[in-house]
C-alpha positions as CSV (number, residue, x, y, z in Angstrom):
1,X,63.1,57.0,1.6
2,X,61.4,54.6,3.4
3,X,58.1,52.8,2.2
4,X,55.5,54.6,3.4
5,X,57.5,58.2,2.5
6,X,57.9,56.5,-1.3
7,X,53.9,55.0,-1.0
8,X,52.5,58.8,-0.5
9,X,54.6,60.4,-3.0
10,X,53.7,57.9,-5.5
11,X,50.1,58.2,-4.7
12,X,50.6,62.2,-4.8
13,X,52.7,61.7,-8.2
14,X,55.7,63.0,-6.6
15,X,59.2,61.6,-8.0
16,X,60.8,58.6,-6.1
17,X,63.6,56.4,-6.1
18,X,61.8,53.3,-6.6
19,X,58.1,52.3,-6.1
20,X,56.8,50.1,-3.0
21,X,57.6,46.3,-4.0
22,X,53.5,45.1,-3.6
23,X,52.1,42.4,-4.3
24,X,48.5,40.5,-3.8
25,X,49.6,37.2,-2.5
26,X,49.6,33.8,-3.7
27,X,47.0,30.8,-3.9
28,X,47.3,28.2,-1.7
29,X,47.7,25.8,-4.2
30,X,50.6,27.6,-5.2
31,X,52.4,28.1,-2.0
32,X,52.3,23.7,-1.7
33,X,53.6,24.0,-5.6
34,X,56.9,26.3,-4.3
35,X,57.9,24.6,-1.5
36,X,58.2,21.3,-3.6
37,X,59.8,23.1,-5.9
38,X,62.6,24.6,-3.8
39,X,61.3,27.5,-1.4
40,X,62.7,27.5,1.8
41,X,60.5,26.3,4.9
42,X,61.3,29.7,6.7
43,X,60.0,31.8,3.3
44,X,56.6,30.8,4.5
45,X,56.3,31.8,7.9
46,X,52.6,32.1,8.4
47,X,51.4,28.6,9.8
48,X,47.8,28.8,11.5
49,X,45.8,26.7,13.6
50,X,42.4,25.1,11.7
51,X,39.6,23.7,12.5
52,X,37.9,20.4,11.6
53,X,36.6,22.5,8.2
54,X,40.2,23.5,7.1
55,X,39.4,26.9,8.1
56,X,41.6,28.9,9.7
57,X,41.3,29.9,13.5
58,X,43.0,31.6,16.5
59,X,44.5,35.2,16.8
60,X,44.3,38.0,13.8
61,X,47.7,39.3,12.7
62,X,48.8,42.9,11.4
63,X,50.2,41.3,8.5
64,X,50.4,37.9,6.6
65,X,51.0,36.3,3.4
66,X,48.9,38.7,1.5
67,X,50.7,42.0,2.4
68,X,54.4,42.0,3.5
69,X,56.7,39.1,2.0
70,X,60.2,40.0,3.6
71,X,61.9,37.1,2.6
72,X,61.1,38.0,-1.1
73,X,61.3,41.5,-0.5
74,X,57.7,42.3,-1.1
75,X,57.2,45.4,1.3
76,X,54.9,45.7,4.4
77,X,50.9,47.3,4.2
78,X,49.5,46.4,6.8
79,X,45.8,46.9,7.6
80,X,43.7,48.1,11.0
81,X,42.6,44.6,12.1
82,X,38.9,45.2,12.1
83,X,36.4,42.9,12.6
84,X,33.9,43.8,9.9
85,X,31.6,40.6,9.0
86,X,28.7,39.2,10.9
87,X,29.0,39.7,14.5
88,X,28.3,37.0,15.9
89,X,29.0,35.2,13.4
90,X,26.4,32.4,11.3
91,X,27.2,29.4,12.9
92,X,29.2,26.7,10.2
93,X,27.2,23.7,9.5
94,X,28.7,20.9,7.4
95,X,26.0,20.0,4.8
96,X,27.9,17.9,2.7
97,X,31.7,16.5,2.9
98,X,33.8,14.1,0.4
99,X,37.4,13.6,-0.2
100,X,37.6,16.8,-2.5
101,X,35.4,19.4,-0.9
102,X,32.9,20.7,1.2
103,X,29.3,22.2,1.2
104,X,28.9,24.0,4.5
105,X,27.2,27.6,5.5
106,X,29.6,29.8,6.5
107,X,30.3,32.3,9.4
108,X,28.6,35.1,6.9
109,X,25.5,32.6,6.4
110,X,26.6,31.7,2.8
111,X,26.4,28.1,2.1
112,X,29.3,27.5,-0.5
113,X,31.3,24.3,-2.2
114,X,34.8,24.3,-1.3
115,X,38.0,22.3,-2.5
116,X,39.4,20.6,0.8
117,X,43.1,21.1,-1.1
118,X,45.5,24.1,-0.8
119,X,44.1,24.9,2.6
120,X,46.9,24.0,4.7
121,X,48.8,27.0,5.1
122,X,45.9,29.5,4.8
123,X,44.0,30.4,1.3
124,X,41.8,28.9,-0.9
125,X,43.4,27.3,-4.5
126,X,40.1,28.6,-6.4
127,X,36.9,30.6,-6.1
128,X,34.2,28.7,-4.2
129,X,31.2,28.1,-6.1
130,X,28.1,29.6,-3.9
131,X,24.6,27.9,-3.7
132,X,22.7,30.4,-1.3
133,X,22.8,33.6,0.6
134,X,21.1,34.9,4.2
135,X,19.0,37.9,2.0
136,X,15.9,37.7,-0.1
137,X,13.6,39.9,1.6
138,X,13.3,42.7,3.7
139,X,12.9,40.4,6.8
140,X,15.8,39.0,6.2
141,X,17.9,42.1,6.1
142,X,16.6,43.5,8.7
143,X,17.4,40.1,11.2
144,X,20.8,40.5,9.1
145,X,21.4,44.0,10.1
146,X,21.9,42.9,13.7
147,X,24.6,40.9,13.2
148,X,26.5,44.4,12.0
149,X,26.1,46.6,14.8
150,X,29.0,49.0,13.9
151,X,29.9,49.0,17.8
152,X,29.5,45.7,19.1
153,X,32.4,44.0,20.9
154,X,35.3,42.6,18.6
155,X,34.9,44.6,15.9
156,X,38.3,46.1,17.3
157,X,40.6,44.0,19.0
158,X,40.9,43.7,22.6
159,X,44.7,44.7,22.0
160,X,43.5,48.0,20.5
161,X,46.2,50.6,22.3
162,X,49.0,47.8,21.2
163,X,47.8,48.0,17.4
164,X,47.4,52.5,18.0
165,X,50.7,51.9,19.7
166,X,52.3,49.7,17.2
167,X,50.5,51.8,14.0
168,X,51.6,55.2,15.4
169,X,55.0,55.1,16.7
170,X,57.5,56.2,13.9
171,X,56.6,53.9,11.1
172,X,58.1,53.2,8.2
173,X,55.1,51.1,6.3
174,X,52.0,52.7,4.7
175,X,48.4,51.6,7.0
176,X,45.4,50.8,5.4
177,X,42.3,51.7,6.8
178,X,40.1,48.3,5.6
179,X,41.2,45.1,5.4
180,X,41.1,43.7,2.1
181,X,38.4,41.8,1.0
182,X,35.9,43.3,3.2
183,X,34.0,46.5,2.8
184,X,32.3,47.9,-0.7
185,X,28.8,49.0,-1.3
186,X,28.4,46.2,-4.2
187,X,30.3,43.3,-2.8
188,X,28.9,43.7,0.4
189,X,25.5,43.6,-0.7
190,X,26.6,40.5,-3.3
191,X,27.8,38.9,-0.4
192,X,24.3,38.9,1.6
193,X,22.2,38.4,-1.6
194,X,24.5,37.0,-4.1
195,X,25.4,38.3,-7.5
196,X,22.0,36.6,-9.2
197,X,20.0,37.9,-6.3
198,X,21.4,41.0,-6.0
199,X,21.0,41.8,-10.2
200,X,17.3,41.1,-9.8
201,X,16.8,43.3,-7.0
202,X,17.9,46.4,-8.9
203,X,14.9,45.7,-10.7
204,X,12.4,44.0,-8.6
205,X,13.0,45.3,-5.4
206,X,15.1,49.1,-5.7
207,X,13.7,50.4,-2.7
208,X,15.5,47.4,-0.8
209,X,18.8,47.7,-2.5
210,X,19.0,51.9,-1.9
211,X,18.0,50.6,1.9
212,X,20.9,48.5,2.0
213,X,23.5,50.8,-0.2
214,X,22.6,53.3,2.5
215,X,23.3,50.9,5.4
216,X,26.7,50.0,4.4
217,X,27.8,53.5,4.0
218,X,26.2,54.6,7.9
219,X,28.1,50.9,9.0
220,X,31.7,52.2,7.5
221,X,31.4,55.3,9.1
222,X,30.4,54.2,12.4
223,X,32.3,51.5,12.0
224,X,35.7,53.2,11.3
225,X,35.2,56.5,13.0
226,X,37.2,55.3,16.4
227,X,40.5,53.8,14.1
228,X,40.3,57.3,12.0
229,X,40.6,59.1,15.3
230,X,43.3,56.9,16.8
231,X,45.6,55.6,13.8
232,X,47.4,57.8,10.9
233,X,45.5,56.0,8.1
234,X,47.5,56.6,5.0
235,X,44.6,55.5,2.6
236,X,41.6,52.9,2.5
237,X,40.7,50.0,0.1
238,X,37.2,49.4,-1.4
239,X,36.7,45.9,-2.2
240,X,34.2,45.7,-4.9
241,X,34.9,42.8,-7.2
242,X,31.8,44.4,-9.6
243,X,33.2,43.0,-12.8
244,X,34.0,40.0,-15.1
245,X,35.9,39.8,-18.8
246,X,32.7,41.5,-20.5
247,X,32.3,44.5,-18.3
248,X,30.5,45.5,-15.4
249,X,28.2,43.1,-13.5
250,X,25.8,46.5,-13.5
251,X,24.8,49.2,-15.9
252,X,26.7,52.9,-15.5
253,X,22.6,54.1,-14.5
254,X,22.5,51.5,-11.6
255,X,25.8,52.1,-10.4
256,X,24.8,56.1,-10.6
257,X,21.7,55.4,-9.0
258,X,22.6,52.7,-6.3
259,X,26.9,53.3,-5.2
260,X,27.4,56.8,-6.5
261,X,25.7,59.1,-4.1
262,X,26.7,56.9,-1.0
263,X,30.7,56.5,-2.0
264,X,30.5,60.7,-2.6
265,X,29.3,60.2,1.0
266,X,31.9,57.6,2.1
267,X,34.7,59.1,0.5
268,X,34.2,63.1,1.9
269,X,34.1,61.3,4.9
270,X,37.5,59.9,4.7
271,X,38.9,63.3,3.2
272,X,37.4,65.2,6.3
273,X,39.9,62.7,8.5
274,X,43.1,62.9,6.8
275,X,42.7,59.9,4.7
276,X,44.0,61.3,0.7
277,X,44.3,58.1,-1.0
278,X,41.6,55.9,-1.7
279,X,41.8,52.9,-3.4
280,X,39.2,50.6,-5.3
281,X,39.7,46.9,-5.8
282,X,37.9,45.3,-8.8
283,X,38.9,42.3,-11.0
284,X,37.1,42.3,-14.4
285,X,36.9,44.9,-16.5
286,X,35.5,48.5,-14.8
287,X,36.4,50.8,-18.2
288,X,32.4,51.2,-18.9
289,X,32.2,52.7,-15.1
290,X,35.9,54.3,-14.5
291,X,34.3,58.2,-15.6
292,X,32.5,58.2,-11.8
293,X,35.1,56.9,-10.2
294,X,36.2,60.4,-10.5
295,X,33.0,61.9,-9.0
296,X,33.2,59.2,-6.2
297,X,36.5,60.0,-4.8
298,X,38.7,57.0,-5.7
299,X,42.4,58.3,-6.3
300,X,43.9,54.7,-7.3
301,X,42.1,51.6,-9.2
302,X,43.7,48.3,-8.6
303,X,44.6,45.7,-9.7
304,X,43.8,46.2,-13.6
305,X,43.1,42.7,-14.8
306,X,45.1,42.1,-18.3
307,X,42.9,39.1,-18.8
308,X,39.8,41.2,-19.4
309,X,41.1,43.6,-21.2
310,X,42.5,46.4,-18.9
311,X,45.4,47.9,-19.9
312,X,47.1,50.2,-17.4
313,X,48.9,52.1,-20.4
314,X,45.0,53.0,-21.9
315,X,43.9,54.0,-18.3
316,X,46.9,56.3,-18.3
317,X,46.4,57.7,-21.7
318,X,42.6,58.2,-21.4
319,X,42.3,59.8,-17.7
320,X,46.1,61.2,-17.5
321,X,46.4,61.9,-13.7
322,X,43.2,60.8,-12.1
323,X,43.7,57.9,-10.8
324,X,47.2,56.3,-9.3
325,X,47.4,52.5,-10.8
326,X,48.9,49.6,-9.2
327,X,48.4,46.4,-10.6
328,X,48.3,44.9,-14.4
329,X,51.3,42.5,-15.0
330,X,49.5,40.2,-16.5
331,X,50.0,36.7,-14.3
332,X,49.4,34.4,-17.8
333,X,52.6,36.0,-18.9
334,X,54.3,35.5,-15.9
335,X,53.6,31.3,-16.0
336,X,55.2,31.3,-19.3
337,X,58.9,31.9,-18.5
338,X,61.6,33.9,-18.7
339,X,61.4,35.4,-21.9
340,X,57.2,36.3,-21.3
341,X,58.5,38.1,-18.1
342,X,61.0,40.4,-19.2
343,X,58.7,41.2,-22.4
344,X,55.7,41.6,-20.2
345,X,57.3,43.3,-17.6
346,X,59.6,45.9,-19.4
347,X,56.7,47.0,-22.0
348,X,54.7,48.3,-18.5
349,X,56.7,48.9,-15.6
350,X,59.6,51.5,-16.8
351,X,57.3,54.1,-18.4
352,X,54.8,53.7,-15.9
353,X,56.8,54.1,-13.2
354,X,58.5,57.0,-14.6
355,X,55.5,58.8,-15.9
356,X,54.3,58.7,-11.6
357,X,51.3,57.3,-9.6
358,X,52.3,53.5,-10.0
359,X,53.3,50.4,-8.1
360,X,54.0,48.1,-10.3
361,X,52.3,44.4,-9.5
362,X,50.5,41.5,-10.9
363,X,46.8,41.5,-11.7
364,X,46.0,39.7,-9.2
365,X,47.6,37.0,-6.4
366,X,49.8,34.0,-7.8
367,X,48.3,31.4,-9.4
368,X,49.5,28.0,-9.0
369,X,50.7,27.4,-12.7
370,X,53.7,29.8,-12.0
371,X,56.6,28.4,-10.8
372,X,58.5,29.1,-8.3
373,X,61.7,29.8,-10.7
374,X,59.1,31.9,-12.8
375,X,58.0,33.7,-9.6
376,X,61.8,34.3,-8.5
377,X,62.8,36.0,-12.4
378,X,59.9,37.9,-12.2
379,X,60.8,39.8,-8.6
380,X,64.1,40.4,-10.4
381,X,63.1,41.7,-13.4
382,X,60.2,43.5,-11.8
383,X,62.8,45.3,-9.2
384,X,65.4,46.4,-12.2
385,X,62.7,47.8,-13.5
386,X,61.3,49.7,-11.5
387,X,64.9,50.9,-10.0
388,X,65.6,51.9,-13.2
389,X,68.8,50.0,-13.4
């Protein structure tokens, strides 16, 4: 079988001979960590130009250090190279620079602190802290809104019968539908309001929130409805993010209210054109929520962080069959050497795996306290394991 035959049939809980070999992708603190440590120049492929912010610039790619590792073995998923942020874009103004970071607005017209390190070869070593966000009030969504006309030119690239071309012709590799990190109903709004903003508009301001719930589902449709028609989309990634290690940043009643009804909408849509498997992405901990995930279409939940408290054995146990998993090695483990990896690793992986509707990966991407010997044991042991060997 070949990736993407060995992708659906997990996702449909048919046997295979081995899982996909995923993973998330790695800090950039940790990628400087390896290759001090030992990794070959050529394992990290993916140099980009940046600009005078340390941001990167120049050409989109079908793939990079976040989806397909072939040196490592880590399989290809690629995603259709939408453009699906601001267009144009906010411009970046520098607001504040030292030696360490940077307070600048960004091209989404969030102004954010940023550690200058770890940005040489393309990602961030740590969450930015945010200070302030393009939405408070109506007016400001609606100037917002402009900036995401679903057809405006470069939301697909100018390459577009290359990438059909390239997607359609007898591949081997499962295609996402949206890049990761981009579309969901509550990260989407979070990112134009900001988590505190957003949390006080449920309350304060309802009728503004279901305005822009109801937006972001029209814009994916629109939005999407040329690469569904084009490309053989073999499933689509929600990006939500809604959670921390005590639960849900939002009651079960808002997320009824507010993300329900419009991913019921989102998700029929995506049925209607082929599109089986859908996926949500959420660090934290979603159990509170997980019941209407059902109702709302997702087929897989991802990537099951062990630090607050998921465990993909008691998603298994409590909902059987509903949901695919991929996801919940936990990463601590995995820094803590050989030993912590086999135990983590073989008390998850081998019943999962056989019991269907799992690709095994960590919780989330590499941190920079595993090493690169740690990181090496850990593909091994992960690959026995789910071989079966």
């Amino acid at each position: 079988m070949n990736t993407r035959e060995r992708f659906l049939r997990c996702m449909r809980f048919e046997p295979v001979d081995c899982p996909p070999n995923f993973e998330m992708g790695y800090w950039g603190q940790t990628v400087e960590r390896w290759l001090n440590e030992g990794m070959p120049r050529e394992a990290y492929p993916w140099d980009f130009e940046y600009d005078e912010l340390g941001l990167r610039v120049g050409k989109k790619t079908f793939n990079g250090p976040f989806y397909e590792h072939a040196y490592f073995g880590v399989e290809k998923r690629p995603c259709v190279p939408l453009e699906l942020f601001a267009l144009p874009p906010f411009e970046t103004v520098v607001y504040e620079e030292t030696d360490r970071y940077l307070v600048y607005r960004d091209e989404d017209g969030i102004v954010r602190r940023a550690l200058k390190e770890g940005t040489v070869r393309g990602t961030r070593p740590s969450m930015d802290t945010y200070i302030d966000f393009p939405v408070k009030t109506r007016e400001d969504f609606k100037a917002l809104k402009k900036r995401y006309d679903p057809h405006a030119p470069g939301r697909y690239p100018d390459d577009w019968d290359e990438v059909v071309t390239y997607f359609n012709d007898e591949r081997e590799f499962p295609v996402c539908l949206l890049p990761n990190g981009t579309i969901g109903f509550y990260s989407l709004a979070r990112r134009w309001m900001g988590t505190v903003g957003l949390s006080k508009a449920f309350y304060t301001n309802p009728s503004l929130v279901h305005e822009i719930m109801d937006f972001i589902a029209d814009y994916t449709v629109e939005v999407t409805h040329k690469a569904l028609h084009d490309v053989h989309v073999d499933f689509c990634n929600f990006f939500e993010d809604f959670a921390e290690k005590g639960g849900p940043l939002m009651s079960p009643r808002l997320f009824k209210e507010f993300i329900l009804p419009r991913y019921e909408y989102v998700t029929e849509f995506l049925r209607k054109h082929g599109v089986a498997s859908i996926w949500l992405d959420s660090d934290g901990n979603i159990e509170p929520i997980l019941p209407m995930f059902i109702d709302a279409g997702i087929t897989c939940v991802w990537p099951i962080e062990a630090a607050a408290g998921m465990d993909p054995w008691k998603i298994r146990r409590e909902y059987g069959h509903e949901f695919a998993l991929s996801g919940g090695i936990d990463k601590r483990e995995i820094a803590k050497g050989k030993e912590a990896i086999e135990r983590e690793v073989m008390s998850k992986v081998p019943g999962l795996v056989a019991d269907g509707g799992y690709i095994p990966s960590l919780d989330h991407a590499f941190p920079p306290d595993i090493s690169y010997e740690n990181f090496l044991h850990y593909l091994k042991v992960k690959m026995k394991a789910m071989s079966g060997a």
